[in-house]
N, C-alpha and C positions, 0 to 999 in steps of 0.2 A: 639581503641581510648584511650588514655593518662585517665588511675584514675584518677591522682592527678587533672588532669583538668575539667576533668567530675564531682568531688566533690567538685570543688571550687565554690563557693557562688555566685551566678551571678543576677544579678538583671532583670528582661523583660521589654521591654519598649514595647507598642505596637506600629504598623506600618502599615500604609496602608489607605485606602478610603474606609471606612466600609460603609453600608446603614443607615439610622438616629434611626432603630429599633432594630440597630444587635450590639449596644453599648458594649454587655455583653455577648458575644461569647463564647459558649465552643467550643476550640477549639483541643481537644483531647478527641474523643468521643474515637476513636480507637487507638489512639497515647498510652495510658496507658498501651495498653493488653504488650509489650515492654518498660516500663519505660526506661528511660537512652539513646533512641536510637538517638543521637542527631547526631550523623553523616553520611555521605551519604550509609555507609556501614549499617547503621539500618535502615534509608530511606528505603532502595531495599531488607531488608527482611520484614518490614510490607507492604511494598506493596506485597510484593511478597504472603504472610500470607493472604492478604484481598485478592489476588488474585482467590488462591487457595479457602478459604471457601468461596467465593462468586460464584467460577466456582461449587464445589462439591454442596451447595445449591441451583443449580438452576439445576444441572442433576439432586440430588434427587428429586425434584419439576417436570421436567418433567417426571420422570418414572413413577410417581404419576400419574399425569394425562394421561399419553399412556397405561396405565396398567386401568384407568378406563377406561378411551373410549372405547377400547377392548372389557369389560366385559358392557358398556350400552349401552341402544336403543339409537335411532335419537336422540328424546330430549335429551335423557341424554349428549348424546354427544354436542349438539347446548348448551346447558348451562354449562358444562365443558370447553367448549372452550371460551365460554362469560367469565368465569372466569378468565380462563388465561388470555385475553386480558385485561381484567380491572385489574389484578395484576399488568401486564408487562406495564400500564398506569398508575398508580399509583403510579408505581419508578420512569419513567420518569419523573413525575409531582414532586415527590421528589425531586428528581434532580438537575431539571430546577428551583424551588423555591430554595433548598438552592444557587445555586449558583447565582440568584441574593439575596438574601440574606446577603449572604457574600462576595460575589463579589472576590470569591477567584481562583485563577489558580494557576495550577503545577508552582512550583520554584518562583513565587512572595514573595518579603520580607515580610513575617509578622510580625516581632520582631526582637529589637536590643537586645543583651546579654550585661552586663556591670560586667566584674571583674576589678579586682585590675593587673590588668596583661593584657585584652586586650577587645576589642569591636568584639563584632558577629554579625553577620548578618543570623537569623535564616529564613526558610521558614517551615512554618507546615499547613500544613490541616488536614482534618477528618480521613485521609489514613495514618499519620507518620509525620514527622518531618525532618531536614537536616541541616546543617548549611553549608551556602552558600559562607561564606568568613567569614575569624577574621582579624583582625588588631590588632598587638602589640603594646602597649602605646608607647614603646620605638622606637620602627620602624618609626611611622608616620613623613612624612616629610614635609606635609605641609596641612592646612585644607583651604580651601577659602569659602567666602561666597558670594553666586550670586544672585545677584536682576534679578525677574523677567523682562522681557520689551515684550515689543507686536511685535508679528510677528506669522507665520504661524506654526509654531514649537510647538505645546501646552504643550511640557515639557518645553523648553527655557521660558515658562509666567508663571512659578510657583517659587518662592523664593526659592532656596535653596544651602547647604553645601555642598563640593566634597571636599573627604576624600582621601588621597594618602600617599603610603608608599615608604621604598625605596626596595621593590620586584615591584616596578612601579604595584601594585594592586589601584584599586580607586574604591571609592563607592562615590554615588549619591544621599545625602539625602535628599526630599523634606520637606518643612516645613509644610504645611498644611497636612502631611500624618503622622504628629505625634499627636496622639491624646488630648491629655491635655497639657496647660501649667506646671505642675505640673513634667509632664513626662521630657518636655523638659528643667528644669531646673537641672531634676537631669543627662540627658544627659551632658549639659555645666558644671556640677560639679565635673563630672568625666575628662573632658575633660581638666578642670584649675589643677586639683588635681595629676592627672596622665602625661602630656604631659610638662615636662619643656627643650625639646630642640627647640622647636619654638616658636617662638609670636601666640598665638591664636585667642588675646582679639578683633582682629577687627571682627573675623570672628564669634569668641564669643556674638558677639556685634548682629549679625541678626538673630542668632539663637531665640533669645528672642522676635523679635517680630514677630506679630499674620500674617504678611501680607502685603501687600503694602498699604500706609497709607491709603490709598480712599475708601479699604477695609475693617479695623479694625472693625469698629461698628460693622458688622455684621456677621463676622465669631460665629462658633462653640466655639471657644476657649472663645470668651468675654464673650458669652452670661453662659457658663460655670465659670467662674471666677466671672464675676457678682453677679453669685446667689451662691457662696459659702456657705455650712451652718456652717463650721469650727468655733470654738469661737476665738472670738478678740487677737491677742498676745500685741496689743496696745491700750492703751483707750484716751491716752490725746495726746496734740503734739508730736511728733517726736522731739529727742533730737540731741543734735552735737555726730557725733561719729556713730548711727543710719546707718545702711548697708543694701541696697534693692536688690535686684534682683540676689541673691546669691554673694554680694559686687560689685554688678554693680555698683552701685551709694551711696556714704558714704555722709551724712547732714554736711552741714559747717555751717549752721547756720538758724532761722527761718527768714524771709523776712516780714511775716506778715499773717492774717489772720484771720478769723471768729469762728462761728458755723457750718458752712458748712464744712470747710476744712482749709488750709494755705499755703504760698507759703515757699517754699524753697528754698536756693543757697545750689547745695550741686556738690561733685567732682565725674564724671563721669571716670570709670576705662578701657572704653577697645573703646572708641572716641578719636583718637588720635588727630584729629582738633577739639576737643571740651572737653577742660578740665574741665569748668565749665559750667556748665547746670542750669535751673531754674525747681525745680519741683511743677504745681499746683497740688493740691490734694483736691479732693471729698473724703469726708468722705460719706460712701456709707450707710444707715440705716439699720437695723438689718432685715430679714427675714420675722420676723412676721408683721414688718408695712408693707404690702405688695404695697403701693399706695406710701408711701414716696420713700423705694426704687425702684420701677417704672418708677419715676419723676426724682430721682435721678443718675440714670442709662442712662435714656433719655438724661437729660439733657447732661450728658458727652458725651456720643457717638456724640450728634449732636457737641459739640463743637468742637473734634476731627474729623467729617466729614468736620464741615469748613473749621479749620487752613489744614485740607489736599488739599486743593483744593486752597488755595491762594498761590502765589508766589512774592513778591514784595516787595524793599525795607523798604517800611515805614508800613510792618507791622509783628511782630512777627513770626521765625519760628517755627516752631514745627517739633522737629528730632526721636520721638516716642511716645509709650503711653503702658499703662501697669496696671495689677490689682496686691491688694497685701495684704491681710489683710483687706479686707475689705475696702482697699482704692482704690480710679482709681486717676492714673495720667498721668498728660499730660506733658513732656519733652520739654523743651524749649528753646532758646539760651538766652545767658545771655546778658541783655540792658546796656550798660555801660553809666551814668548819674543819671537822677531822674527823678521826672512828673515834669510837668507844673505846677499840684497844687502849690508842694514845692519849685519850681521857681520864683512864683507869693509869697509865702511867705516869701521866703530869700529876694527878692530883690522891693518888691511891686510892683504897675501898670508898665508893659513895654511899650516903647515907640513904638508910633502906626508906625513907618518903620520897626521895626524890628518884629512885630506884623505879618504882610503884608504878609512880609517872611515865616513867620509861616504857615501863610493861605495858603500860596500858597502849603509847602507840606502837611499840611490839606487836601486841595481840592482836589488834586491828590491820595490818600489816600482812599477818598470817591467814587473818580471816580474809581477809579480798582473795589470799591466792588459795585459799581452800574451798574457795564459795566461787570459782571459776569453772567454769564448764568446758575440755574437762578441768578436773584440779588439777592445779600445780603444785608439785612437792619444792623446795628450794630447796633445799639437802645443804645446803652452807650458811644456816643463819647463825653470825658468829661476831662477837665484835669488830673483828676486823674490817666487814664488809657493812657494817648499821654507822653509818655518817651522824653527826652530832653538830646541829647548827649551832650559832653563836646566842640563835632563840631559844634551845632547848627541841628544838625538831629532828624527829631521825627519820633519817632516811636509807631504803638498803638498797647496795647498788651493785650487785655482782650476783649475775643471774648464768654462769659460766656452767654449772653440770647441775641445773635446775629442769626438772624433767613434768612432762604429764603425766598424770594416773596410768591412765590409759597406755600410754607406750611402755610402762615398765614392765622389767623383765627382770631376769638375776642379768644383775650387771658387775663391770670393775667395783671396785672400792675406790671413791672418791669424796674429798672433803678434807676437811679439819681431823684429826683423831680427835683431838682431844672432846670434842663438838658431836663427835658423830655418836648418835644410836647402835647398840648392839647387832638389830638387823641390818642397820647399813653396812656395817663390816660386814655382813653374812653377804649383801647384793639384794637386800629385798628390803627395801625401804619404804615406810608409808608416812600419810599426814603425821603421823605418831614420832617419826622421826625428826619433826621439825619440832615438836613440842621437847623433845629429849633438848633439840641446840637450845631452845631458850629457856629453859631452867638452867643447862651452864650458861649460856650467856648471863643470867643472873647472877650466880654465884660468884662469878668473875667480877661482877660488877658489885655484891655485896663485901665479897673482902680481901680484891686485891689479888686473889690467888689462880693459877690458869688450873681449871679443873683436871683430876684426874680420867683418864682414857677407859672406856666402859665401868663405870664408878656411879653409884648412886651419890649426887651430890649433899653434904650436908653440912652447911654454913656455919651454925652455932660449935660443931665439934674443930672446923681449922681453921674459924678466922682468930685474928688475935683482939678484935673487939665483938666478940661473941655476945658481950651483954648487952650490944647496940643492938643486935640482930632479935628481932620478938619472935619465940617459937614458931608460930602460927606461918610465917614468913620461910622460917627453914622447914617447917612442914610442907609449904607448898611448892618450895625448890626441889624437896627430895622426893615428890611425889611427880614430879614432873620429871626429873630424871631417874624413874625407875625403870630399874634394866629389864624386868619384864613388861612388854609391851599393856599386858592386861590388867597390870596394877598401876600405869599409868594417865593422867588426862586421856581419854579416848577423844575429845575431838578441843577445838581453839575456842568454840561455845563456853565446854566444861571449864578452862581454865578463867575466860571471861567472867563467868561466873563466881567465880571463889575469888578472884580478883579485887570483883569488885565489891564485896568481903570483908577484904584485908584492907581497903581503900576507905572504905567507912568506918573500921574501927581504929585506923591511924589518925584519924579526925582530918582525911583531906577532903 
């Protein structure tokens, strides 16, 4: 094997589907008696080594015992041989534990090598070590990244890279079979650092995330990142200039934001249909409050389970998500316009045709997430979160304490007051709840005014152009925010309906 190569500095990544207690594998119990033996030519002499003292160890051991049998009676004999057997049981059982243990077989990749010069592809177990293939930085002629899809093939359903030179060599690298995020950033660092005769960034681009998005929450990798004990490199907002994901994503500017977290517009480097991005960000609590960051962890993962599972024009995508410092974010496309709030502020009460319009992609909005299996309650639909293109498009993009049918329970009190349904105060919210926010988000949008907090709303009595407003209209506002659940819309059907109603007799 080449010195110079053998002494160059190489980084390990680990590789493979370890068992959830074999995190911290030694995996060179025997690999050391040969330091250095890292090619197939040291392979075939430690095996060859374990060979031999494991054949001479086991004839000394029999001579041992034929040479007592010989020389003892019966018993002696009948408990000589129970010994043997319970030895030659006791490796086997060795055996068969580590190897599910480790879950290891001859020539499986266990480790990536990383120089300045090329990538390896190591296999080692307890017997030695090999390296299986290298790839020269300069060689590689094109890396792609492949989403998994469903079909019978159970490697074809795993996310992953395929690596190709031009000695037409290819590797295959699964993404869930890299152990840490950590790991897998300093693979793609090597990969932008070293590789400048091909574009890499799209393939770059999936290397990073944990999975397919319907996954994320609950892989290995979050629940790892989540609980990072590492100290903060950031304490206050993110500034312009600000680089995530090893310059995945550089901050254009802050958007807005709390004590929780903030949004971002910042410039995505390897999306090539997506130059600009929106990042929300949870600010994640420190270790020791073990109940905040709990709450706070939850709460992300479920948001990311939602936006994963919706697909529809009028409502926010989500193209990834990621931890970093202590923050989790959610990747998002960027809304071109403003809210409704700041619509209704630049230009006061809108006129109730154009209003209508609105509702009507409201309604539809609400119907995708009530027509979802299970349903999704949004519990915050509110102007401030329903975006207003420059086309006349809404879109709503804050899916923060939007829950499923199914998982509710009595919970906190969250949302808008002014927005929220009487049972939502109470903790037992339903579809019916979302119907309550867009009748005031109507109202609001009729004249001007932020509705009143568990209030049946009714336009004609306090707007100040009441006689814009046609009954019929303030009839179906105040019927939709009736504070008793029973006398209101029962489902985004009924409201469809009368809707489309009042849309006919407006002459649109």
């Amino acid at each position: 094997m080449d010195i110079k190569r053998r002494n160059q500095r190489e980084i390990l990544i680990r590789y493979g589907r370890l068992a959830p207690h074999a995190q911290d594998r030694i995996l060179d119990q025997f690999y050391l008696i040969l330091p250095g033996s890292m090619s197939l030519q040291g392979f075939l002499i430690t095996q060859t080594f374990a060979l031999i003292a494991g054949s001479v160890g086991i004839a000394l051991f029999a001579s041992a015992i034929l040479l007592a049998i010989n020389e003892a009676d019966s018993l002696g004999r009948s408990l000589y041989f129970c010994f043997a057997i319970e030895v030659i049981w006791v490796f086997v059982v060795m055996h068969l534990n580590y190897a599910r243990r480790y879950r290891e077989k001859p020539f499986d990749l266990t480790e990536i090598g990383l120089t300045n010069d090329e990538l390896r592809l190591h296999s080692r177990n307890i017997h030695g070590g090999m390296i299986l293939d290298s790839f020269r930085w300069d060689e590689i002629s094109s890396i792609e990244f492949i989403e998994g899809l469903a079909g019978e093939n159970k490697e074809l359903t795993r996310d992953h890279i395929i690596l190709s030179d031009t000695r037409k060599h290819q590797a295959r690298l699964f993404l869930d079979s890299l152990q840490t995020i950590e790991e897998r950033n300093i693979l793609r660092a090597f990969i932008d650092s070293n590789i400048k005769q091909i574009d890499t960034q799209k393939a770059m681009a999936g290397l990073t995330r944990t999975g397919k998005l319907a996954d994320v929450p609950f892989t290995k990798l979050w629940s790892q990142a989540l609980r990072d004990s590492r100290p903060r490199l950031h304490t206050n907002a993110l500034s312009t200039g600000i680089r995530l994901q090893n310059g995945r994503f550089t901050i254009k500017n802050l958007i807005g934001g709390g004590g929780q977290g903030a949004v971002y517009m910042a410039e995505v480097n390897d999306l090539s249909e997506h130059s600009i991005v929106v990042l929300k960000e949870y600010v994640l609590p420190d270790l020791v409050h073990e109940v905040e960051h709990k709450d706070a962890c939850e709460q992300f993962e479920k948001e990311v389970h939602l936006l994963s599972k919706l697909n529809h024009p009028g409502i926010v995508k989500m193209f990834d998500a990621f931890v970093e410092d202590h923050r989790a974010y959610l990747v998002l496309e960027m809304i071109a316009g403003h809210s409704l709030k700041e619509e209704v502020q630049k230009r006061g009460a809108i006129p109730y045709r154009e209003v209508l319009k609105l509702c009507r992609q409201m309604t539809a909005i609400l119907e995708h997430l009530h027509g979802a299996t299970p349903v999704i309650i949004h519990l915050d639909f509110s102007p401030e979160n329903l975006m207003l293109s420059p086309e006349g498009k809404i879109t709503v993009i804050d899916f923060n304490i939007s829950s499923e049918e199914n998982s509710m329970r009595t919970r906190t009190v969250m949302g808008k007051q002014r927005y929220m349904a009487p049972e939502q105060y109470r903790g037992k919210p339903s579809i019916r709840s979302d119907i309550y926010a867009l009748g005031a988000t109507l109202y609001f949008l009729l004249t001007g005014l932020e509705p009143e907090p568990i209030t049946t709303a009714r336009c004609r009595k306090n707007s100040k152009n009441a006689e814009d407003i046609p009954e019929s209209i303030d009839t179906f506002v105040s019927r939709a925010t009736a504070l008793d659940e029973k006398q209101r819309f029962q489902s985004i059907a009924e409201v469809q309906a009368e809707l489309t109603k009042l849309i006919e007799n407006a002459g649109q």
